[in-house]
C-alpha positions in Angstrom: 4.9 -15.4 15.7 2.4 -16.4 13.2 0.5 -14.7 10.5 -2.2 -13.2 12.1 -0.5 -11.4 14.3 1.5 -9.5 12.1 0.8 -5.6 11.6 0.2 -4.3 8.1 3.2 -1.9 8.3 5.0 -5.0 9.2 4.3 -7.1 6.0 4.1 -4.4 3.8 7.9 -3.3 5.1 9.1 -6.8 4.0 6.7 -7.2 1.0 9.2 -4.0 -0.2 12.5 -5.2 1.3 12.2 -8.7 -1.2 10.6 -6.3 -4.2 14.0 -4.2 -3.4 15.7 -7.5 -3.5 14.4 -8.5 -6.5 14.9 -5.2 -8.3 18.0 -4.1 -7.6 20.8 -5.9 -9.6 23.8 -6.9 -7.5 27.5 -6.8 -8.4 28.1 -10.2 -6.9 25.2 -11.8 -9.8 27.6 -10.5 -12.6 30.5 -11.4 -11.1 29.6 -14.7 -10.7 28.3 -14.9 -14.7 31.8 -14.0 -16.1 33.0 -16.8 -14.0 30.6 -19.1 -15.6 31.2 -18.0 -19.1 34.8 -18.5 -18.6 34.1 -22.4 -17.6 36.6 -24.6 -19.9 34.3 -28.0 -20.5 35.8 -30.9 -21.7 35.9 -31.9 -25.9 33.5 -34.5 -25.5 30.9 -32.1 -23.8 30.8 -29.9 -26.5 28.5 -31.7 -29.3 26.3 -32.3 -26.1 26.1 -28.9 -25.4 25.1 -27.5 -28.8 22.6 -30.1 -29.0 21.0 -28.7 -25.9 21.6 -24.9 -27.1 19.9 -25.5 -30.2 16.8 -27.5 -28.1 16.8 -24.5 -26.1 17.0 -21.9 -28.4 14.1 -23.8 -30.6 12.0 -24.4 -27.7 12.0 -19.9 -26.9 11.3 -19.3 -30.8 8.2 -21.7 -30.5 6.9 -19.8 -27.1 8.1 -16.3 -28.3 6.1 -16.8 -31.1 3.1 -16.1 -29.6 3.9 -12.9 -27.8 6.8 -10.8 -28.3 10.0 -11.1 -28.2 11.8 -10.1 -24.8 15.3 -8.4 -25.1 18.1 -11.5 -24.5 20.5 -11.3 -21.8 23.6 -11.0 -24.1 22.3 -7.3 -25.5 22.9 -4.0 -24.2 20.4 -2.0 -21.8 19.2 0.7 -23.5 19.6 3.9 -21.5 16.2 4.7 -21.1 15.2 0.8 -19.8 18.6 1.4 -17.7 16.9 4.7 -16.5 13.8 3.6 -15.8 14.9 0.3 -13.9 17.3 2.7 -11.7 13.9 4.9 -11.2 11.5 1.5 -9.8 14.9 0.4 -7.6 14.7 4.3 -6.2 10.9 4.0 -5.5 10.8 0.8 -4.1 13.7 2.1 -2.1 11.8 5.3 -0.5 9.0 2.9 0.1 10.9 0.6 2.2 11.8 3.5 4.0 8.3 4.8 4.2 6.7 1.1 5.3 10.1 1.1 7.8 8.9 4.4 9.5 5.6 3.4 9.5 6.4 0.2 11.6 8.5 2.0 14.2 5.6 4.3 14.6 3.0 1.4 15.2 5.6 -0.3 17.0 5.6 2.7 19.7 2.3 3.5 19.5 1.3 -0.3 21.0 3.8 -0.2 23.6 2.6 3.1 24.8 -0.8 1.7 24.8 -0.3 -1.4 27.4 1.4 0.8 29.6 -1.2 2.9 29.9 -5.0 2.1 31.6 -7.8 0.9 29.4 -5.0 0.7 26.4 -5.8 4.6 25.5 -3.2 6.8 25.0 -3.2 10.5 26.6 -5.4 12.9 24.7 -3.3 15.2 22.2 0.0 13.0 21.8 -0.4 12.0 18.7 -0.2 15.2 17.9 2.9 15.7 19.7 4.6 13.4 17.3 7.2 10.7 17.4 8.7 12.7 20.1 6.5 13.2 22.1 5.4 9.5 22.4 8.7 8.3 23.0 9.0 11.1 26.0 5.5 9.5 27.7 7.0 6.1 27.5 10.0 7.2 28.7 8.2 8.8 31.5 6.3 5.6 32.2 9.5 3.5 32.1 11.0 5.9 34.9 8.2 5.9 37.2 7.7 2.0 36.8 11.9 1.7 37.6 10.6 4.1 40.8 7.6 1.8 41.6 9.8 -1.5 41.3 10.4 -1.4 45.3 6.6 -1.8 45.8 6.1 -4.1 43.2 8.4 -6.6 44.9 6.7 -10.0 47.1 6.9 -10.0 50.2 9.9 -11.8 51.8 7.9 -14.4 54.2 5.1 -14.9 56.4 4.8 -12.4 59.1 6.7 -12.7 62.5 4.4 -12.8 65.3 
């Protein structure tokens, strides 16, 4: 499968399933930072490590300097940010959902169409719904199980 043949409800689907990845915070993430914190290094790696500490933390003061100062990872979540953030992981949820149901429909929709002639669905079954389409194909799949006998070749030449 390559690019071009991808349906928008298709990419936008997984376009939200990685944003939803990337927004909701996992319990295995913080799990695995306690276990890094509680790392016992060896006395000769300490000096070595504040050295780097202190590069690091003068290296942020010199970018924060020119725009404002982001909240560390050692503070508290306000409630509010804590609120909010649960509010976009929500969102992003019910669009995934959305862009998910939107897919299944398309999906449908194009299978219906190759079964039928000139790749036109019957008048009026969109309105029918979700339903309704999946009753047609359903119909279409039973009379082409029906039809399978006179679809087969034919065993040989003919006797004579």
């Amino acid at each position: 499968m390559d690019i071009f043949t991808w349906s928008i409800p298709f990419v936008s689907e997984k376009v939200t399933e990685m944003l939803y990845g990337i927004l909701n915070p996992s319990l295995e993430d913080g799990e695995e930072d306690e276990e890094i914190d509680n790392v016992q290094l060896p006395p000769e790696a300490g000096p070595r490590v504040v050295k780097i500490m202190h590069a690091n933390i003068v290296l942020a003061d010199e970018g924060n300097s020119q725009r404002s100062r982001p909240p560390s990872a050692g503070t508290p979540i306000s409630r509010e940010r804590a609120e909010a953030l649960r509010r976009k992981v929500q969102s992003v949820g019910r669009l995934m959902r959305v862009f998910k149901t939107i897919r299944e429909e398309n999906e449908l929709i194009v299978q219906l169409k190759g079964c039928t002639p000139g790749d036109r669905i019957p008048v009026g079954l969109l309105i029918q719904g979700r339903q309704g389409l999946k009753n047609e194909l359903e119909k279409f799949q039973n009379a082409k199980q029906i039809d399978a006998m006179n679809e087969r070749r034919p065993d040989g030449a003919p006797k004579r």
